[in-house]
VOTI-760374 format. One record per residue (C-alpha): residue in one letter; x, y, z. Coordinates in steps of 0.05 Angstrom, whole numbers, plus 5000, padded with zeros to 4 digits. Layout:
! residues N
AXYZ;...
//
This chain:
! residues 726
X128728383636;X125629013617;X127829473563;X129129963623;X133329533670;X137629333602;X137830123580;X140630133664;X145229563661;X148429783601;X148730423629;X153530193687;X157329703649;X160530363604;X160930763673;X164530203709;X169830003642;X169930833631;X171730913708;X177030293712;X180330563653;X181431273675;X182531073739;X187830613720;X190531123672;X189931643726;X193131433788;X195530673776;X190730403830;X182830193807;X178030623841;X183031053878;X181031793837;X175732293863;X168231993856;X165232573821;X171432703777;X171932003742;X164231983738;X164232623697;X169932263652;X163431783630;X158531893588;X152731563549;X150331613478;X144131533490;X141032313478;X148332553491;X146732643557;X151832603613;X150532053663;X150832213740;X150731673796;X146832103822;X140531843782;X142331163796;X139630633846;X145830273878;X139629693898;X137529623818;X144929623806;X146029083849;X140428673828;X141528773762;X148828663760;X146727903788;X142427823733;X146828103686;X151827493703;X146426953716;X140027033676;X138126693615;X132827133580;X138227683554;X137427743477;X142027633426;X143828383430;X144428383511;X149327743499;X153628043443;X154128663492;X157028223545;X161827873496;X164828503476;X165528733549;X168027993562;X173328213503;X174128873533;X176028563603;X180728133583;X184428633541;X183529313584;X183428893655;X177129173672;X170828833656;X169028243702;X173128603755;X169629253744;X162728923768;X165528573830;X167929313851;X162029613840;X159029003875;X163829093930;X163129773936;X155629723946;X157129184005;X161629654036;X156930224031;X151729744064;X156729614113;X158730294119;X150630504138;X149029814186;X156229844223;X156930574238;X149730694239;X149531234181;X142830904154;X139731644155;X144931874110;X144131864036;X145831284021;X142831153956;X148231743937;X152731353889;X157331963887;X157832143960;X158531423977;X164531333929;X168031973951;X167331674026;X170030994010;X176131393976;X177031774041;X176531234082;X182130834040;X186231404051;X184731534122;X185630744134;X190830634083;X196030414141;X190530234186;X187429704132;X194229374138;X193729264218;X186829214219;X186828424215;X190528344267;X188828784316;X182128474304;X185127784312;X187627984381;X181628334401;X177027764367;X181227124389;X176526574374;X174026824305;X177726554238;X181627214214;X186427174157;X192727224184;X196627864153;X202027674106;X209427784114;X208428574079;X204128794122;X208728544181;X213528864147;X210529554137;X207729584210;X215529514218;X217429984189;X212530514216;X214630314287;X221530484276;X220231124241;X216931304303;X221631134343;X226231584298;X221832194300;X221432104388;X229932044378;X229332634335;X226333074380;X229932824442;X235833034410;X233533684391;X232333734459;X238633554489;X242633944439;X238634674460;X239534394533;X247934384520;X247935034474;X245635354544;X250935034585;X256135234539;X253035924533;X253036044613;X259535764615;X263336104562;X261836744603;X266036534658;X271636334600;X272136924570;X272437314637;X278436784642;X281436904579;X282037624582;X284037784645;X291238034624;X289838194551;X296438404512;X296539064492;X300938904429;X296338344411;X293038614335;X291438084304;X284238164276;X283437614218;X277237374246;X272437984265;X267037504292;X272437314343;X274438054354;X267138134370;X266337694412;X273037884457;X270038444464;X263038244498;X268337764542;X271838394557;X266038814577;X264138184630;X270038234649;X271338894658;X263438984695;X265838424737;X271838684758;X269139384777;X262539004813;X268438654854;X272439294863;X266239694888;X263539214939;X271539164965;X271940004966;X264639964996;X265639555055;X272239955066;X276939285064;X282739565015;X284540285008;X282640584931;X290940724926;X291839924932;X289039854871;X294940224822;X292339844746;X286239784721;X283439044704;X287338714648;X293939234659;X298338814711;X304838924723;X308638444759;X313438874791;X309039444808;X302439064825;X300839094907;X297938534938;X290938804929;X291438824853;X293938204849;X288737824889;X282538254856;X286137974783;X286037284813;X278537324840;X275837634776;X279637204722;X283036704747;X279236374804;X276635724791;X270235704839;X269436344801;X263836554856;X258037024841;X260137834860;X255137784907;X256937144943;X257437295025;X264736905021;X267237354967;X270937805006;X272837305047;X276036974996;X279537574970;X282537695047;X286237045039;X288937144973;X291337804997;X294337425050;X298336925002;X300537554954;X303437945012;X308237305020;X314537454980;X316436714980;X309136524938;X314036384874;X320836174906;X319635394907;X315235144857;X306835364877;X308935604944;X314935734987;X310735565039;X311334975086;X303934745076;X298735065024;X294334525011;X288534854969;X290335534971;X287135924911;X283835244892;X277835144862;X275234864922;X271935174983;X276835645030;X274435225094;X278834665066;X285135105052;X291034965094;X290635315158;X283235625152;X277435495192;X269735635184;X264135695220;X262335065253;X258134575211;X254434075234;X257233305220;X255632605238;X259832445305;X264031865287;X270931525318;X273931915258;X272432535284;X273632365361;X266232415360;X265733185358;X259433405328;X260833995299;X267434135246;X270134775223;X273634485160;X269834335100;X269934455027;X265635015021;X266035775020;X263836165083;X265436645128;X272636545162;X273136505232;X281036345238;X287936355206;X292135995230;X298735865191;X304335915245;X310235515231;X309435575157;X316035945135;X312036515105;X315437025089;X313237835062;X307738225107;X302138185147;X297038495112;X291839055137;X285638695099;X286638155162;X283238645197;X277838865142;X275438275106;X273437815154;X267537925191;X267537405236;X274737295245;X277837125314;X283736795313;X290937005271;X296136555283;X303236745247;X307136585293;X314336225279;X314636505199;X319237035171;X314337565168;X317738295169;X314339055159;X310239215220;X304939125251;X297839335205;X293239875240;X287939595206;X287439055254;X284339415302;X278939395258;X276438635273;X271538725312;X270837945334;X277737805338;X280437445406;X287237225388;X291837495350;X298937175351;X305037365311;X310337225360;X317636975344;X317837395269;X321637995254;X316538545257;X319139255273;X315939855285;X311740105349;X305439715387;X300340085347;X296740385397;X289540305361;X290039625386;X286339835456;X280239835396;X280039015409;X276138965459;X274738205452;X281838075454;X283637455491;X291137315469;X295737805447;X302937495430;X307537935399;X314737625425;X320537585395;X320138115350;X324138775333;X318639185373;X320339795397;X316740415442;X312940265508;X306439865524;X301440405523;X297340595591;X290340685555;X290339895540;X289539765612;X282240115610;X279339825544;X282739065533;X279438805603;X278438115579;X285138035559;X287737415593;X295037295551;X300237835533;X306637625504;X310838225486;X317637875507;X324737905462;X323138545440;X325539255451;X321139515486;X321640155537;X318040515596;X315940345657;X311539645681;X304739925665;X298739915700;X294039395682;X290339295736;X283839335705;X286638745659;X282538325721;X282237705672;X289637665654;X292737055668;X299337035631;X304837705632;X310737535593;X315138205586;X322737795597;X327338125548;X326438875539;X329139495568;X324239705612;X325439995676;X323340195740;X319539905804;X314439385807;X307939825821;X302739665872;X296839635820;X300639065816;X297738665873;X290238895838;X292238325784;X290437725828;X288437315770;X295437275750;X299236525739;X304036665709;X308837285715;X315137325674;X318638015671;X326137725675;X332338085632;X330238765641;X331639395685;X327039355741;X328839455809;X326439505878;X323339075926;X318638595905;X313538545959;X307938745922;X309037945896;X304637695953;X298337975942;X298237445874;X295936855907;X294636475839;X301336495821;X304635805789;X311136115747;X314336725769;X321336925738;X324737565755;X332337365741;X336937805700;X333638445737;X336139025790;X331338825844;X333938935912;X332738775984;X330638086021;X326837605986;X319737716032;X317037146074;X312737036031;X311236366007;X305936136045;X302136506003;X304136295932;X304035645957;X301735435888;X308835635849;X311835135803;X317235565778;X321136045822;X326736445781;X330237025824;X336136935791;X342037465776;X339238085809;X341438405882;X337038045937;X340637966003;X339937606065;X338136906074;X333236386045;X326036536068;X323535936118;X316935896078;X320135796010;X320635116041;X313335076042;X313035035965;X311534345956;X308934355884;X316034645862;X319634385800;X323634915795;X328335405841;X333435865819;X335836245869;X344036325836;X347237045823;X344737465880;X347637615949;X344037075995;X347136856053;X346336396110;X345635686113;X341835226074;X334935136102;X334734266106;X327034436096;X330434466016;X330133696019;X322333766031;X322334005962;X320833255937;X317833515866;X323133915852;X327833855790;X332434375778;X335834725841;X340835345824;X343535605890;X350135745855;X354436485860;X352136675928;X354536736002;X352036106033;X356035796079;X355435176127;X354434466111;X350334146050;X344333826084;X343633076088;X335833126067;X336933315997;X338632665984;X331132635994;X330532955930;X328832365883;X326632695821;X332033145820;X336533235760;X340333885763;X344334075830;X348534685835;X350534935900;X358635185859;X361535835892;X358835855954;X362435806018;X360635166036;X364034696083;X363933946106;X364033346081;X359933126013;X353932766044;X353331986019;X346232126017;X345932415953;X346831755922;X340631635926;X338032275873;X338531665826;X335432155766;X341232705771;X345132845724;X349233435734;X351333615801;X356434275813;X360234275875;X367134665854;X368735305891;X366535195956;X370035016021;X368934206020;X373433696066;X373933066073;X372732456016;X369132345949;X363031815972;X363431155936;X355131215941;X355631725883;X357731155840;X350530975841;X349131625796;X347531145737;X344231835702;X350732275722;X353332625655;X357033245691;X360333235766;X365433755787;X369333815843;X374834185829;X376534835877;X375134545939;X378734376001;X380233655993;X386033236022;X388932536006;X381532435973;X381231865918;X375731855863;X372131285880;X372630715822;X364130675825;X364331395802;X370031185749;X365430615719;X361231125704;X365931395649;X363230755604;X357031055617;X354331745618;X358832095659;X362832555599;X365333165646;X368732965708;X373033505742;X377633585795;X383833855833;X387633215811;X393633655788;X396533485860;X395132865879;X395932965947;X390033315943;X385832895896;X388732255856;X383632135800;X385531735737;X379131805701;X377732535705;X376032925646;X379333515672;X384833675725;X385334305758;
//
């Protein structure tokens, strides 16, 4: 070997012990330091000079490194220079092993320019090449780990080492720890997801929680709490007035209604108004937007439950049925309240109807209906004002008192509006003639007083119901015969007074007529004109006169009431004609004559009253004809004759009045066939030597519980089982 390959050789043998060394002393790991820092750590003796891999061939090196450990022509010198780095490397760890890294390092830097195709780099750099095998240690430090065996799967058939149970192991470990970081960040995730949940929702809370803030309250140990009461407060207080405008806007509740401020409720003070504005802003559970288009609706009907008085009286509700009132859940599902339709599946459920008006949402109201619900209190004006497309109140049957709102008149869709059989007071407010879509107006059995005003009969033409019956009501009959819809005209029970008048006869769509316990008199022939007529009462009145011939033409009356007034003269040959009739009351007047037998054509009827009049003659044979009939009274009357067997055969009556007429002769045994008879009296008559059949007394062990007669004598009347002897 030459004297300049040995200078060489020697030359890398101190870089490669000086670099193990410090590297080793350095960072623990051989070869793991910065190339161009651990080579300027070396140096040579030789001229003091500083040696560089810079000015050194990595090919010499390699070559002469194999000779170094194979040849055979080193000198003595050469060989006691490689026993002292023999020495060295055993006691320092890093003389043999020094040269296979620099051997190794030069095969990877070969591999490192054939693999990756760098071969126009500069490679024979000793010092760029070491700093990018450091890099790539570090860059592949994880990587060299895996590396066999993703080569292994990606190289199947060639003979890989299989990685060892650490490097398993630390692939293991680096999966989970991503895992963790993905879990980490998921979390994050979820956790800023919830903060804004709870941030939107402890808006609504604190509107909630300081509704009806104590004025006394001053306890202030925790000013971030104070502070934060008081952003709660201002949401609640902007809610409250947003509510409070759009209410005032929209003209629903008067500005007076509203006596306290938000937060400032008195029990005993607050109106109805106040009280359902506190509920909507702060207490609500649905807790709608302010601008939700069921808002106000929603306020109406809680308006509607504070106005009852009973709200508190027994337990949530003194009410009969308040399923879901002031609920979170939708006001189309409360008790009593119906929505626009909404379309639904048809189903056997449902009788197959396609379309439902009660479901749990919140929209527009289109009808109240809570009759028969023992509500007691007020009916409140904001029925009229807060529902824009209401059309139907029902109250009837409660305890309601006051009288009736004004504000009604302000509904512009409403059709019916029933409060019947309550205790309202107070006048018909005459703003009603405003409802012009009414359809049913029902205001019976009230405490109403003042008259039925005339300018309704211009504007409510598509009226077709008016109940003001049981009231107390005054004037005249009005005139509404523009009212050319109206099929129903109940006015029994007043004081009204004076003739029937002949715009009467204009109200041909008229069924059914009932003006009976008033103070109307005159004749009543204006009656024939209505043609439609199936119910006509006019007992318990002054009329006067002859009942007119007229019942060819109401040939379609059911009900015929003419009871207790002054008519005269006999039974009109067409009443007979009435074949539909179920019901004649004819008793308390002045009618005379005979009975018409044409009465026992009368097969439908049911209840025939000819009681308290002047008829005389004999009871005809054909109303035994009368098969479905179960009330008979034909009592003071002048009748004469015998009792005809026939009516033995009215197997469904059960009261039959003959007492106080002029009757001969004896008591048939046919009426023991009465199996139905509860009530038979007989007592004022004209009888002689008569005997109560015993058929009719077998029918004490039955129904018969009143059976009277003039059984005092006997030699009038011998009767054993009779109730009552006169």
């Amino acid at each position: 070997m030459s004297s300049h390959n040995r200078s060489n050789v020697e030359n890398a043998r101190r870089f490669l012990w000086d670099n193990s060394e410090t590297g080793d002393a350095e960072s623990g790991v051989s070869g793991t330091g910065n190339a161009r820092s651990r080579a300027a750590h070396t140096s040579m003796s030789r001229g003091g000079t500083g040696f560089s891999t810079r000015d050194f061939n990595v090919v010499d090196q390699s070559v002469n490194l194999m000779d170094l450990t194979g040849g055979n022509t080193s000198s003595k010198a050469e060989k006691k220079q490689a026993a002292a780095a023999s020495s060295r490397n055993k006691s320092g760890g890093s003389g043999i092993a020094g040269l296979f890294r620099a051997k190794m390092e030069t095969d990877n830097l070969n591999k490192f320019a054939d693999e990756y195709e760098y071969g126009d780099a500069d490679a024979m750099n000793q010092a760029d090449a070491e700093e990018y095998i450091a890099g790539k240690r570090r860059r592949f430090s994880l990587f060299g780990v895996a590396h066999p065996i993703l080569v292994a799967c990606r190289n199947p058939n060639k003979n890989y080492k299989r990685p060892g149970a650490k490097a398993i192991l630390t692939i293991a470990v680096a999966f989970v720890a991503l895992l963790l970081v993905f879990s980490t960040l998921r979390s994050f995730e979820e956790l800023e997801a919830s903060e804004k949940n709870i941030g939107s929702n402890s808006d609504s809370d604190s509107a909630t929680n300081n509704t009806h803030v104590d004025p006394n309250n001053k306890d202030k140990d925790n000013d971030n709490d104070n502070d934060k009461d008081k952003d709660n407060g201002g949401n609640h207080l902007e809610r409250f007035e947003t509510i409070k405008k759009r209410i005032l806007d929209r003209n629903v509740s008067e500005a007076e209604a509203f006596v306290f401020g938000s937060g400032n409720k008195k029990d005993k003070e607050t109106t109805p108004q106040q009280a359902a504005l506190d509920w909507l802003v702060s207490e609500d559970p649905a807790n709608l937007p302010p601008d939700h288009e069921a808002l106000i609706d929603r306020y109406g009907l809680a308006v509607v439950f504070f106005s009852s008085t009973n709200t508190a009286e027994h337990g949530s509700n003194g009410w009969k049925q308040h399923d879901h009132w002031l609920s979170a859940k939708g006001i189309c599902s409360w008790h009593g309240v119906e929505c626009l339709p909404k379309e639904q599946e048809a189903s056997a459920e449902n009788n197959y109807e396609p379309f439902t008006t009660k479901y749990d949402e919140n929209n527009f109201v289109i009808a109240i209906k809570l009759d028969s619900n023992q509500i007691k209190g007020t009916i409140p004006g904001e029925l009229g004002t807060a529902f824009a497309e209401l059309m139907t109140i029902d109250l009837e049957d409660n305890l309601l008192t006051g009288t009736l709102p004004v504000a009604l008149s302000k509904s512009p869709h409403l059709k019916n509006l029933l409060v019947g059989s309550n205790m309202l007071m107070g006048k018909l407010p005459q703003e009603y003639g405003l409802l012009e879509n009414l359809h049913q107006l029902n205001v019976a059995h009230n405490n109403l007083e003042g008259p039925i005003w005339q300018d309704w009969e211009s504007r409510l033409t598509r009226l077709r119901y008016f109940a003001a019956s049981h009231n107390q009501l005054t004037g005249a009959f009005p005139d509404l015969s523009k009212m050319t819809r109206l099929t129903g005209l109940f006015l029994e029970g007043n004081d009204m007074e004076g003739p029937l008048p002949e715009s009467l006869e204009g109200m041909t769509a008229l069924l059914d007529l009932r003006i009976s316990e008033n103070r109307f008199s005159g004749p009543i022939a204006v009656l024939s004109a209505l043609s439609n007529l199936e119910t006509l009462h006019l007992g318990s009145n002054e009329f006067t006169g002859e009942i007119p011939n007229m019942f060819d033409k109401l040939f379609r009356l059911h009900e015929l009431v003419f009871s207790n007034n002054k008519f005269e003269g006999p039974i009109p040959q067409t009443l007979t004609h009435l074949q539909a009739l179920k019901t004649l009351i004819l008793d308390s007047n002045q009618l005379e004559g005979t009975l018409p037998p044409g009465l026992g054509l009368l097969t439908d009827v049911i209840t025939l009253s000819l009681r308290d009049n002047k008829f005389e003659g004999t009871i005809p044979t054909l109303l035994g004809r009368l098969d479905d009939v179960k009330i008979m009274s034909l009592n003071h009357n002048k009748l004469s004759g015998s009792i005809p067997s026939e009516l033995g055969s009215c197997f469904r009556l059960s009261e039959l009045h003959l007492q106080n007429n002029q009757l001969t002769g004896g008591i048939p045994t046919e009426l023991g066939d009465l199996d139905s008879l509860s009530d038979f009296k007989l007592e004022a008559n004209l009888f002689e030597e008569a005997e109560m059949p015993p058929q009719v007394c077998a029918l004490r062990d039955e129904n018969l519980s009143i059976l009277t007669s003039d059984c005092k004598n006997t030699d009038r009347v011998a009767c054993d089982c009779c109730t009552e002897c006169h």
